[in-house]
N, C-alpha and C positions, 0 to 999 in steps of 0.2 A: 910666676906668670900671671898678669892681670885677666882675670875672668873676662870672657864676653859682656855679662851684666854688673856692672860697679855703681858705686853713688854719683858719681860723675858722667854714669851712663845718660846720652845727650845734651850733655852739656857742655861744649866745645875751648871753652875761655872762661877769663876769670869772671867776666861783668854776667854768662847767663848761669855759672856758678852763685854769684849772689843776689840774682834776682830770684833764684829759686830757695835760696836757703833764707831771705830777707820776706818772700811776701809769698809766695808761691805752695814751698811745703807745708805746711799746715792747714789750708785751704783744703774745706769741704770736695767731696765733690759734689754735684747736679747730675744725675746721668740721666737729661733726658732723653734717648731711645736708649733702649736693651731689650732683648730678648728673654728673660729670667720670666720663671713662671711664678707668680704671686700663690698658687696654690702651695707651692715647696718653700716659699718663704713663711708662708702663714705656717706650713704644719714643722717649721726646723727641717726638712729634711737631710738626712744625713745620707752622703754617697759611699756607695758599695768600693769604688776602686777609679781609677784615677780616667778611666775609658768615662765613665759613666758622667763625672764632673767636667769633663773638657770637650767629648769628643761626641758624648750620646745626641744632641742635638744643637752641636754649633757646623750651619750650612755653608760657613766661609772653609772650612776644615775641608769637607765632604767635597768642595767644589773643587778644590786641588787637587786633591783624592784622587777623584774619575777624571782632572785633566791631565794626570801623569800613568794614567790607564789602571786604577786601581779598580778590582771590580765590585759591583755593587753589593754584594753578598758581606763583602769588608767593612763597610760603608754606613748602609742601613739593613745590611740583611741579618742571616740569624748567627753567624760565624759568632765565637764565645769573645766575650770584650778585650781579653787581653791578646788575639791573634788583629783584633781591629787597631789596637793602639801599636801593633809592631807595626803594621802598614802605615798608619801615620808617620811613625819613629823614620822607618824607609824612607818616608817624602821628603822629608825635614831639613834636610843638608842641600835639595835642592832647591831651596828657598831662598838665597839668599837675595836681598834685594826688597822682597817682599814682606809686607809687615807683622807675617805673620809668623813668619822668623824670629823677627825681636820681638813679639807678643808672648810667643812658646817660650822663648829663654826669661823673660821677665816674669812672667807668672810662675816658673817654677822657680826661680830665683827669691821670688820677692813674697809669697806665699809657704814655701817647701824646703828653702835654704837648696837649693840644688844650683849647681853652680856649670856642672857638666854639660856638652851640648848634646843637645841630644840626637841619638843616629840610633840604626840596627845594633848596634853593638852594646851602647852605653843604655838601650832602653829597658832591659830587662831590670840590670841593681834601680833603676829609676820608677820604673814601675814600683815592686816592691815597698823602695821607700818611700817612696807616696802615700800609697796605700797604708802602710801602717800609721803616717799622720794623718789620716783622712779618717781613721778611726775617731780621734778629739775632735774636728770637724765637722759642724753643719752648715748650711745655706745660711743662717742668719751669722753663725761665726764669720764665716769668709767674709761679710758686707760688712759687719763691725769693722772686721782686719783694714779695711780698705779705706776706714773713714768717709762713709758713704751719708749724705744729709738727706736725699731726693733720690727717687725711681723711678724713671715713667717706664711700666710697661706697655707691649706693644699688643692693643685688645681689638678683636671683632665688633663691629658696630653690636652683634645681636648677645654679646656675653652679658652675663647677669653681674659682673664682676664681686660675685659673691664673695671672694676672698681677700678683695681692695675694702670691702666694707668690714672684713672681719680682722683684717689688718689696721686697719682703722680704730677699732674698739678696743688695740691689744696695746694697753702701753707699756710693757714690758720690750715692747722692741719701737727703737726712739727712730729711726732709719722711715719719713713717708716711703709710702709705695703709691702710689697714681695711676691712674687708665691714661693712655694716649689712644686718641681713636685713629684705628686702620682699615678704612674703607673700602681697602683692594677691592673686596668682590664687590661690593656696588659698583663697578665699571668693565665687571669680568663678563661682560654676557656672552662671548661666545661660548665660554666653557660648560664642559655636562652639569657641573653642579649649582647654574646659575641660579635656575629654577625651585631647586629644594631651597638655598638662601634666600630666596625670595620669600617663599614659605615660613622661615623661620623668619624673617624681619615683621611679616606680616603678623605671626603668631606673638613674636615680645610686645610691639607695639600695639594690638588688638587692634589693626586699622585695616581695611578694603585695601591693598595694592592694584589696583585695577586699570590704571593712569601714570602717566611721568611726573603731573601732580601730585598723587598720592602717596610715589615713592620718594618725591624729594621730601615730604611731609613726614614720613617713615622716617628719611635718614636724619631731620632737623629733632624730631622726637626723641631718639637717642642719640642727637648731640647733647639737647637739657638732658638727660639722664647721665650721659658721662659726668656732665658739669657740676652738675650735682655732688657726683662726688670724686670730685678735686681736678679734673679735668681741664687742660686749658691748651693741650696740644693734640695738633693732627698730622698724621705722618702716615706718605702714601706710599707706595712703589709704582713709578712705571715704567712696565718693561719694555713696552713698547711705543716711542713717540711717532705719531703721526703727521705727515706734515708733507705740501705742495713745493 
């Protein structure tokens, strides 16, 4: 029986079969947005178990999670990682449609040799043998695996991107890593923690915020400082559009 994930996998015919095998697979990738943290690149980190690399903080996961009534303690609370990853396993089979369906089967597929789909049943041997390859694994492995040229991570206007610049210095790992600036909270002021960010933007930059002047001046300040170092994208969220 043909796996779910094959070489063939999206590829419908013969002409997008050889557009991908003539110009397409060997092709770098760009990734610019991700979520990957530049600190766990810089230091290799190596993950403990297969909850901790896929599930510990990816928010597309989690939002399926609490939309099929998973409760939060599964989620981000303190429950031990391998009863969080049976919850996911649970969700999984009702995914279909969604992309994160063929995301879950492709990355252990293309990553782990796991070919099985995953559910409450099949998640346990899948766990395990994860885990035991996640032993030879770290953070910079996985992104070699993938043929990765370019990273833009996703940074606060006020990060010192202290490990874009030490990543930078390391050329033992050939993969850039880049700041992408994300300015959410310059435009979050209703929330409680508008005012402390204020504070810290005021503090990196050593300027008065005291004016709408002053904080566009704030936020132009550590635009040249992303830029500086390698900076050349902005990327916002919003969650809420406003409009007559």
């Amino acid at each position: 029986m043909k796996p779910f994930i094959h070489d063939d996998f999206l590829l419908p015919n013969s002409i997008a079969k050889s557009l991908y095998e003539k110009y397409a697979k060997d092709l770098p990738i760009i990734d610019y947005h991700c979520h990957l943290d530049p600190k766990a690149i810089y230091e290799d980190k190596k993950y403990n178990n297969l909850y901790e690399v896929w599930l510990e903080a990816d928010h597309y996961k989690w939002r399926l999670m609490r939309a099929f009534g998973v409760t939060e303690d599964f989620i981000t609370g303190n429950q031990p990682d391998e009863l969080k990853f049976m919850k996911w396993a649970e969700v999984v089979p009702e995914l279909i449609g969604n992309p994160l369906y063929h995301w879950t089967h492709f990355e252990l597929s293309r990553y782990f040799n796991v070919n099985e789909l995953l559910s409450l049943n099949t998640a346990p041997s899948i766990y395990k043998n994860v885990n035991k390859q996640l032993e030879h694994l770290t953070a910079r492995k996985l992104i070699e695996m993938s043929h990765v040229e370019t990273i833009c991570t996703t940074d606060d206007p006020v990060d010192s991107l202290k490990w874009h610049d030490l990543l930078a210095k390391d050329s033992s790992f050939k993969t850039k890593v880049l700041p992408a600036f994300r300015p959410d909270k310059a435009i979050n002021l209703e929330l409680s923690w508008f005012r402390s960010w204020i504070d810290e933007l005021s503090s990196v930059t050593q300027m008065d915020l005291t004016s709408f002047d002053s904080f566009k001046k704030a936020l132009v300040n550590r635009i040249d400082y992303f830029h500086q170092r390698g900076c050349r994208l902005s990327d916002h969220a919003l969650d809420v559009i406003l409009y007559e």
